[in-house]
N, C-alpha and C positions, 0 to 999 in steps of 0.2 A: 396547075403547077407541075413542073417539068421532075418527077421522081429523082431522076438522074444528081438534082440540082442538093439534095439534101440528104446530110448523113449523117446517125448518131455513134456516139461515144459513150463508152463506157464510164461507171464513175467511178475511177481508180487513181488511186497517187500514184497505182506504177510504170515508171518510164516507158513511154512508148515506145519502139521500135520503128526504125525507116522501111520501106517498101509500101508503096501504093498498091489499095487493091488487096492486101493483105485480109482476111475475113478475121472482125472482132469478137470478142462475145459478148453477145446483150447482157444488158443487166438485169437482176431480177427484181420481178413488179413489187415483190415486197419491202424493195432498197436493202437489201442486204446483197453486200460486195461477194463478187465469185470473181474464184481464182484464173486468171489468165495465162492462157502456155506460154510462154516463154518461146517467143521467135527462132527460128533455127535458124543460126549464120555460120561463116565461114569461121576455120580455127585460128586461134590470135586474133580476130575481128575487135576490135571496139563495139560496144553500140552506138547507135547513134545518137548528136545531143538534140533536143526539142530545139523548134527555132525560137530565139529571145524576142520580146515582143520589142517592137520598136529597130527592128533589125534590119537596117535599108539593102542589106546582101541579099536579105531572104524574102524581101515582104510580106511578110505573117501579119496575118489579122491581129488584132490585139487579144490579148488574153482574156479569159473571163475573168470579174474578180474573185479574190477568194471572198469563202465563207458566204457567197449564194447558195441556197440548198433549195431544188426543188421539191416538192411533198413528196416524191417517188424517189428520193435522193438518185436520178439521173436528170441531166442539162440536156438539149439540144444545141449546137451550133447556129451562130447566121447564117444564113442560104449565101454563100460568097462566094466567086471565083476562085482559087488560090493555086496559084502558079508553083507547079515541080521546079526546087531550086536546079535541078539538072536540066529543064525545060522541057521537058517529055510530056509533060501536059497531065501528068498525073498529078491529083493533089496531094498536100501536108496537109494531116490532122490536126488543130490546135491542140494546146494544153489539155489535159483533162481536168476537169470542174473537181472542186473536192470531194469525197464519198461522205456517207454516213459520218455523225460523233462517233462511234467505235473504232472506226476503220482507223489504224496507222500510217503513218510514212514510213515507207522500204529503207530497207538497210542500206539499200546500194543510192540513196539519196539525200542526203543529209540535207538539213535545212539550213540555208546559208543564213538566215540572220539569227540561229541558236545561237546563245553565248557558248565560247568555248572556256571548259570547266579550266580553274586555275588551278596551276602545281598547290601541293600542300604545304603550309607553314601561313605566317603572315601575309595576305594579299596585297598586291601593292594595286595604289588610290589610281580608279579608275580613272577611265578620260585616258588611257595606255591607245598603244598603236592598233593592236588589235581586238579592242575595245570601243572604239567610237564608233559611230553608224556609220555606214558605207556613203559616199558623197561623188560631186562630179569633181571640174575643172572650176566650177559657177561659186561651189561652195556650198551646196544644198545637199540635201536628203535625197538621193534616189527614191525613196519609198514614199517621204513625208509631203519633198517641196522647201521646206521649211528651211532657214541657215542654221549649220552647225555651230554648238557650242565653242565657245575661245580656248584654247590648244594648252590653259593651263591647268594645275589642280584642281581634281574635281572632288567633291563625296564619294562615299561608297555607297551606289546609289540601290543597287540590285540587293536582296533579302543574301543571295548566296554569299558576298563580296562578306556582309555583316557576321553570315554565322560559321564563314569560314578564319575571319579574323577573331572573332570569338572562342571558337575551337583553340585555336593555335596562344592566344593567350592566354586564356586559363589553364593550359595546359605546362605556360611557363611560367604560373604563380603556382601551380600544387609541386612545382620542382623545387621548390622551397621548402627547408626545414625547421629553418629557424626565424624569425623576428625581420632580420634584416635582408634575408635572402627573398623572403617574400613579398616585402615593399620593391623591392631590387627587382624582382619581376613584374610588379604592374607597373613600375615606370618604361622597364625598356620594351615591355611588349607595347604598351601605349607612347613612346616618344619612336617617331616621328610620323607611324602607320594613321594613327588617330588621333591625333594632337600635338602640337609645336610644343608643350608643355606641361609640366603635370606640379602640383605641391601634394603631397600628404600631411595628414596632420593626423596623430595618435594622442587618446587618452593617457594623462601623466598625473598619476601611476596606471597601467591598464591592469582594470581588472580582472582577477584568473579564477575560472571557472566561475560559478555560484556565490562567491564571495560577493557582497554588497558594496560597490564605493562607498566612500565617507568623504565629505566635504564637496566642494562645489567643483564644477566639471569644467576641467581645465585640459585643452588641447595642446598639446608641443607638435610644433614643425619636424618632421619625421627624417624625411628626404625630399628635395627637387633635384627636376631633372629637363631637359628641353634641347632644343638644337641648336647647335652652332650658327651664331649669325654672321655670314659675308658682308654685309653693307647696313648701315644704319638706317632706321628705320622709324617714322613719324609716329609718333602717338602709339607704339606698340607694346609689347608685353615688355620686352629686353629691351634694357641699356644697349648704349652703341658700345661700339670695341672689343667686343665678343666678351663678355664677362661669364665667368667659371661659375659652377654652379655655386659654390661657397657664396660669393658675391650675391646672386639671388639670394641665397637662405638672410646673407647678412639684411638684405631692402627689407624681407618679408618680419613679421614679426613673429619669432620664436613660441613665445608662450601667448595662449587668447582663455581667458578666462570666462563663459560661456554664462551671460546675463541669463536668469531665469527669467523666464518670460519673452526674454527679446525676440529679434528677428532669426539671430544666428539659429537659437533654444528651438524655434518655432522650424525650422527650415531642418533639423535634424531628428524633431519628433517625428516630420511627414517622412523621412528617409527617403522616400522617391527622390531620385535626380530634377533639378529644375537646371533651366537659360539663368546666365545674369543675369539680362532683362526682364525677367521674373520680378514682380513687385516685392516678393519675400528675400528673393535672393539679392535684389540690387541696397538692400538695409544691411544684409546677410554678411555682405565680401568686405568692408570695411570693418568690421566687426573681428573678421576673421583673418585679414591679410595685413591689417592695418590701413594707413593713407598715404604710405609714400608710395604703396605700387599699384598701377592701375590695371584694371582689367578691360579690352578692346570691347568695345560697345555693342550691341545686337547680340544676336546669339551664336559669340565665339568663345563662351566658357559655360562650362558646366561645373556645378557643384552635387556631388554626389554625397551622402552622408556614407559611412562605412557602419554597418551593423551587425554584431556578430548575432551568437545564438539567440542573448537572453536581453542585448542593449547598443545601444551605439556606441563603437568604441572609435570614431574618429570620422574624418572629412577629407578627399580628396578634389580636387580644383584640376579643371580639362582645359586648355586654354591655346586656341589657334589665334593667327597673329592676321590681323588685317589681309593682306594679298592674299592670303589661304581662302578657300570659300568655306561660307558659316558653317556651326551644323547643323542638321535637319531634326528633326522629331523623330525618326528612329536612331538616331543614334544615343536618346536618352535612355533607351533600351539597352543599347551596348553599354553605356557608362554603368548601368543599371546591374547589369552583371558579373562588370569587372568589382563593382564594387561589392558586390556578395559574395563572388568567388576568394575576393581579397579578403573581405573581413572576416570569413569561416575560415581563410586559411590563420589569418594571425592569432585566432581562439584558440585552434589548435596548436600554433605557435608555443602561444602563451604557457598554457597546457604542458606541452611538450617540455619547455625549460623549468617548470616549475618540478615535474616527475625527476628532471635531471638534477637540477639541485636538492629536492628530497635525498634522493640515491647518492647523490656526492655526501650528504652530509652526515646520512646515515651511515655509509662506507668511513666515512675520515673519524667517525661517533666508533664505532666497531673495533679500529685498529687502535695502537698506542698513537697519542699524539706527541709524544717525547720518547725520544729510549734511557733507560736510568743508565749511571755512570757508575758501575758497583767497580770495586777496589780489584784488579789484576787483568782487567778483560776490557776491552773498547767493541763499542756494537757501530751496525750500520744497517741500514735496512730502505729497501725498495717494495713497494705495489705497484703494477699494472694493469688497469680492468680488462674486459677480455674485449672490448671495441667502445667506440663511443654511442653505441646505444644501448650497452649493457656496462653501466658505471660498477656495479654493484655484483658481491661474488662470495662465493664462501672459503677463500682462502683466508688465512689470518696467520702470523706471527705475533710472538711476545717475546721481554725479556724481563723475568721476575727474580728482586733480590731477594738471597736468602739467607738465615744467619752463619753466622762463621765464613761469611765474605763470600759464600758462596753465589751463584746466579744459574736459574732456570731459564733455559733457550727451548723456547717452542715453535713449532709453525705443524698447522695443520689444513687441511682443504674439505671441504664440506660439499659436496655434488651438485654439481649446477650453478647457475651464477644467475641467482634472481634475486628479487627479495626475501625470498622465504629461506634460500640457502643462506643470505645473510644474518637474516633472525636466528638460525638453527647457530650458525658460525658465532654469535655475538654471547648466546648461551653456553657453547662449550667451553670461550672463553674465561667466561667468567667463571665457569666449573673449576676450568682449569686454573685459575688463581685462587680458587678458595684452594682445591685442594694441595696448591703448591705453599701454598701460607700455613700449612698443617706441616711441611718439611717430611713428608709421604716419599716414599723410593718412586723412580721411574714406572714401574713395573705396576704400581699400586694407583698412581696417578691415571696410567690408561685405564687399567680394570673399572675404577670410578668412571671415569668419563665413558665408557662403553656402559655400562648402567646405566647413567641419564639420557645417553643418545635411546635407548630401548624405552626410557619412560617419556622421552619427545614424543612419537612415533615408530613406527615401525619400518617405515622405511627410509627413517634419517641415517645415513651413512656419510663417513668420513675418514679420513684417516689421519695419522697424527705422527709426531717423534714428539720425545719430549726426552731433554737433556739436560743434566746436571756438571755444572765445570766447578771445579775446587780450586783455588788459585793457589793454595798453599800445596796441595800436595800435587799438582800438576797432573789430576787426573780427570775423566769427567764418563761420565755412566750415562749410557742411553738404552731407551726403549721405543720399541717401535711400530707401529700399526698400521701394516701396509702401506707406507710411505716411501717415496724414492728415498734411497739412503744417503747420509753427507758426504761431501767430498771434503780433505782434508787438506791444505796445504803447507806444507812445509817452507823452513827457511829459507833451505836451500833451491828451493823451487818444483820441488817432487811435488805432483798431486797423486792423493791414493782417494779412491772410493773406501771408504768404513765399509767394513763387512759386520752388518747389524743385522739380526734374526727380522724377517719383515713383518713376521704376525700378520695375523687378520685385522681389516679395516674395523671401526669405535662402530657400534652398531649391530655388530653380526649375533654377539650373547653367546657367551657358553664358550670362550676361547680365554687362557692364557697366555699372557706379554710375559717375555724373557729382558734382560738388563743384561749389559756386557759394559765392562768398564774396561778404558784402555785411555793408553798416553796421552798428555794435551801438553807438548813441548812447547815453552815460551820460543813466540815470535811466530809460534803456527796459527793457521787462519780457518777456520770451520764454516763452512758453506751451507746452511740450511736451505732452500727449495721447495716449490710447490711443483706437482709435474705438469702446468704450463708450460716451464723453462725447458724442458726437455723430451715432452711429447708433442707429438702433432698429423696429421694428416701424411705429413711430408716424413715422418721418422717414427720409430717405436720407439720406448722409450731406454731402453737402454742404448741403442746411437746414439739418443742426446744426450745420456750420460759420458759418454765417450768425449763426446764434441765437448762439454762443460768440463771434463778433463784436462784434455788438451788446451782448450783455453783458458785454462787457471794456470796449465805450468807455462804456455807461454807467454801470458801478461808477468807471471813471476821473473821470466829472464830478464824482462827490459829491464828492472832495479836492480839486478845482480845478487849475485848468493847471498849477501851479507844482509842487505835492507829486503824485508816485506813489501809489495806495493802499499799504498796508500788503500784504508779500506773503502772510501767513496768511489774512487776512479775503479778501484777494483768491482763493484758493484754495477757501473758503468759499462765497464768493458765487458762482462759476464750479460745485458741484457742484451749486449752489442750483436752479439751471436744468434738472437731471433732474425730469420729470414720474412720475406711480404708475407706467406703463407702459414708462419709458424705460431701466430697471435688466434689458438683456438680457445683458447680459455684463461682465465685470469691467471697472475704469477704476482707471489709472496715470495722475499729473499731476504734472509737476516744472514749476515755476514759477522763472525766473531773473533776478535785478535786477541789471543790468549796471551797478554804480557807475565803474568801469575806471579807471585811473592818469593821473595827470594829467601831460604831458611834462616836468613841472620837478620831478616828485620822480622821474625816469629820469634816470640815467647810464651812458653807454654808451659803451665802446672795444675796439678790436682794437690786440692786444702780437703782436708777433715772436716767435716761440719759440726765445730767444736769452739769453744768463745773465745777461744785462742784464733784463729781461724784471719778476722781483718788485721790485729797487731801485721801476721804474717806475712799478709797479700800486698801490705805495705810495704815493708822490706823489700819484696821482690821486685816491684814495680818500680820503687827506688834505685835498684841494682840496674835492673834493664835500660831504665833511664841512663844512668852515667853511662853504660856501655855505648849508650846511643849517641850519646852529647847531650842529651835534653834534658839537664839537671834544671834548665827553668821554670819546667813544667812540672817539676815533683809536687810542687805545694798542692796542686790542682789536683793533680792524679790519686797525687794518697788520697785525698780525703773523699773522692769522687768512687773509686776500689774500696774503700776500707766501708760506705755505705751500701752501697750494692753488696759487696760481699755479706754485710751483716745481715741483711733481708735474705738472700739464700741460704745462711748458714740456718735461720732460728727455723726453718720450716723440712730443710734437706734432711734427707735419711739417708746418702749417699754419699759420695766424692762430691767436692764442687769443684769445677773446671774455670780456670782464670786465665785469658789469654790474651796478649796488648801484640796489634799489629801495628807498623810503621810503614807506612805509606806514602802517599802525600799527606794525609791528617794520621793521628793516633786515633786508633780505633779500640776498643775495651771490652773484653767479650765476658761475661760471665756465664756460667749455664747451670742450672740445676736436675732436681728430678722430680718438682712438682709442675702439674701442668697449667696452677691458676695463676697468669696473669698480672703483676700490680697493676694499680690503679693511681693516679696523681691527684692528689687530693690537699687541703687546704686546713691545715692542723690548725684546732682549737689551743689559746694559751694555756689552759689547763693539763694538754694532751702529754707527755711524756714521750711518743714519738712520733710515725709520721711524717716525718721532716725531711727524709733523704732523699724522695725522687723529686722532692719540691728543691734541693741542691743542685740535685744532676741536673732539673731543667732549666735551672739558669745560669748555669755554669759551660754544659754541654753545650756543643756546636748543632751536633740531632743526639736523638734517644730513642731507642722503639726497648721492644720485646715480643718475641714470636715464639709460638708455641712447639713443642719439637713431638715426634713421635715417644721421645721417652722424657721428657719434660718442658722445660722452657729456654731461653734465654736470651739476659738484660744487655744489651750494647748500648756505650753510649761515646761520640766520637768528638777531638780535640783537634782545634787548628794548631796547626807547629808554628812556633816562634819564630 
């Protein structure tokens, strides 16, 4: 044999290089690949490409095929002539044969039948341009022989296509936070990527958390969703004429009450995905969709069960339309996921709205749900939680009546806005009304309330005002614990900030609260606040005192000197002034219009407590009356004063104080100087008295009695004729 005749080759993936003659390097006996120098050529050269087999330009031998390995993983060549494409008579080397399993392909070589990786997001259905096998003019498979598939809709055939649509759609069901937002995503990630159509069906009522259903398991139609149909369609999923989805929901049947035992029962214990064609499932869809809408026959629908943590909480239906190609068996895998992803998210869903409505209810349980209508003063009031995932906060306002027509205005804030700030805030509240019900000064009210915040905890902190308005004598007294101070609006449209002593926040221990009593001019407007309204990231807080200034006297202009705004809208326009950035924390606003009593509809005297004492309270009442015009009401009045009076007189060691306001009703104040209480009670015929607050309360319009720091006293109030 002619030496000359026969030459080996390296067994290397890396592109060979042109020039004959050029010296190789053997490979090693061990089959392990070594490194090849790199050809020196000219600069900016190309290298050169290997001849393609079947190349009638070049006539190259045919290739070896791949994935021959010899035991020494190097080939030898045919002993062949092979003609220099230049004709110089030097040979081209063929291909080289594959290397070793370890050995790589070069960088500088990509393999052309790789798939090239798709953009990220949803994939669109394979069977694309650059997607199908490479083919001739014939129609065939360069590689296979074989004819290419038909140029429509294909599957997602390759494992990447599956877990790259998978990716991208559970990605837009966990972007869901609520209920509807997360069936809203398995439909649109699943219509049209993965199915021409989709039904959901949810448990009604779904159960949250832990909680056990009760009664029998009954599915409602959630949402559908599917594609728009261009032309009518034989024996398909959709009506012709393009019908809305509404129209589907209408065919399908809303509510499916779920046989125990049946096919449906049995098809959602197994929870895995099955085909309609499924012996379970084809009992299963009748059961569940009804029988006016059909599902396309073979396996172009899937029924997936939805299971959350602890149970199946519903059934989603995958449904491609005839011309579409079926699905395959991995894609019970994809159904398989969407529907886990989906059913953990609506657990959490579920979860989610329930924590929220706790916190709403607890928050709406915490504040007044009415504000009272005490006689001289009109209230108004707003809350704000600090975002929608935090409902709940330890701001609070009140408005507590007190006697002698008076009214306590409070608003305090309590640190942080969770539930436990609320709990602490629901506590101080009610502090603060017992000790407003005792008729305690400003000043005495904090001191208490900054004790109990020390017996909550230690690091319960808050801050408070708490104000007292008189409508008679148009005054009103406040104290204050570290709290923005009120803003004050006048008729004329002047806003002042109150200059109130700020004290130390409820909680610190070992501090003194100051009272300052100053003017409450009828038609002026008091502004109470939490500093939500006026602090924030974007301001300290005394700029938003400024700004809440300014915007109180200029809402005041638009109504003109003479009228006050209205105090809703005014409460409106004051929130108005929060910027995107200015909602860092919850905000409490009680607005107060001091109408207050005018000295000619007050009557006022001190009796002796002496048996003389009711004759007398009679007369006066009687006098007041004529003054008033309301000689109708005398009859009522005497006798309603003349018994009240007689129960403060037999027990008083002091003056008793008798005073009738004119209002809208007649109001009747009496006061003493003992601090117990009557009691309405139900006289024996035997009994000698007893009788009178068994009068006042069916005569009176209301009646109470409240206790005062220096005794008590009995009001009871009359509708005017």
């Amino acid at each position: 044999m002619d030496s000359t005749r026969v030459t080996e080759h390296p067994t290397s993936h890396e592109r060979r290089q042109s020039g004959a003659g050029r010296p190789s390097t053997p490979a090693d006996p061990r089959g392990a690949l070594l490194h090849t120098p790199e050809p020196l050529r000219a600069p900016g050269a190309l290298p050169a490409q290997p001849a393609r087999t079947g190349d009638a330009s070049t006539g190259s031998a045919p290739s070896t095929p791949r994935g021959q390995h010899g035991s020494s993983g190097t080939q030898a060549s045919a002993s062949t002539d092979t003609p220099s494409p230049s004709g110089t008579g030097a040979s081209t080397p063929p291909p080289a044969a594959p290397g070793p399993e370890h050995s790589q392909p070069s960088a500088s070589e990509p393999d052309a039948h790789r798939p090239r990786p798709a953009p990220e997001g949803i994939p669109a259905q394979p069977g694309a341009e650059g997607e199908r096998p490479s083919g001739n003019s014939a129609g065939t498979d360069r590689r296979t022989g074989q004819g290419l598939p038909h140029a429509g809709p294909m599957p997602m055939r390759r494992d990447g296509d599956r877990l790259r649509f998978v990716g991208a759609a559970t990605r837009r069901i966990a972007r869901g936070i609520d209920l509807d937002e997360i069936v809203m995503g398995l439909c649109r990630a699943t219509v049209p990527t993965f199915s021409d159509a989709i039904l959901v069906y949810l448990r009604d009522p779904l159960p949250v958390g832990d909680e056990r259903p009760t009664g029998p398991l009954v599915l409602r139609l959630r949402r559908t969703d599917r594609i728009p149909e261009e032309r009518d369609t034989e024996n398909g999923f959709m009506p012709a004429l393009r019908p809305e989805p509404n129209e589907l929901s209408a065919m399908t049947a809303e509510l499916c009450e779920v046989r125990p035992g049946g096919a449906l029962a049995e098809v959602l214990r197994g929870v895995r995905p099955v085909f309609a064609d499924a012996p379970a499932a084809r009992a299963a869809l009748p059961e569940l969709i009804g029988d006016e809408l059909s599902v396309p026959t073979g396996q172009r629908a899937i029924l997936a069960p939805l299971r959350g943590r602890r149970r199946v909480i519903g059934a989603a239906l995958f449904v491609r339309r005839p011309e579409r190609m079926a699905f395959e068996t991995d894609d019970l895998l994809v159904a398989a996921q969407l529907a886990t992803h989906s059913a953990l998210g609506i657990d959490k869903a579920v979860l989610y709205g329930r924590e929220a409505y706790i916190a709403d209810e607890l928050q709406r349980t915490m504040l007044p749900e009415t504000l009272p209508r005490p006689t001289g003063v009109r209230l108004a009031s707003r809350y704000l939680p600090a975002a929608e995932t935090a409902r709940v906060g330890g701001d609070w306002y009140d408005a507590i009546p007190l006697p002698g027509s008076r009214v306590a205005l409070v608003v305090g804030d309590v640190m942080g806005h969770s539930m436990t700030s609320a709990a602490i805030m629901g506590q101080l509240r009610t502090t603060a009304q017992t000790l407003a019900g005792l008729d305690l000064p400003p000043q005495e009210v904090l001191h208490h309330l900054d004790e109990q915040a020390q017996r909550l905890g230690t690091d319960r902190m808050a801050t408070c005002l708490y104000a007292v308005y008189d409508p008679v004598a148009h005054r009103i007294t406040i104290a204050n614990a570290g709290h923005p101070p009120p803003v004050l609006l006048h008729l004329g449209g002047r806003a002042e900030v109150l200059r109130v002593p700020p004290g130390a926040p409820i909680g610190v221990g070992g501090v003194d609260f100051e009272a300052v009593e100053l003017d409450a001019p009828a038609g002026a407007t008091l502004l109470l606040y939490t500093d939500g309204l006026v602090e924030s990231r974007l301001r300290d807080v005394w700029t938003g005192i400024e700004q809440l200034r300014e915007k109180l006297a200029a809402t005041a202009q638009l109504t003109g000197p003479d009228h006050p705004p209205p105090l809703e809208a005014l409460c409106d326009e004051v929130l108005d002034m929060l910027g995107p950035g200015d909602r860092d924390d919850d905000i409490a606003l009680l607005a107060a219009r001091f109408d207050g009593i005018a000295p000619s509809d007050v009557a006022y005297w001190f009796l002796e407590p002496e048996d003389a004492a009711p004759g007398r309270a009679r007369r006066l009442a009687r006098r007041a009356l004529s003054r008033w015009g309301m000689e109708d009401m005398s009859d009522s009045v005497e006798l309603l004063v003349s018994e009240v009076v007689t129960n403060a007189v037999r027990y008083a060691s002091r003056p008793v104080t008798l005073r009738l306001l004119r209002t809208d009703v007649l109001r009747c104040e009496v006061g003493d100087d003992v601090p117990q209480l009557p009691r309405l009670r139900q006289a024996r015929a035997t009994d000698e008295g007893g009788r009178g607050l068994y009068l006042v309360n069916k005569l009176a319009r209301r009646w109470g009695a409240t206790r005062l720091s220096t005794g008590k006293v009995v009001w009871f109030e009359l509708n005017r004729g």
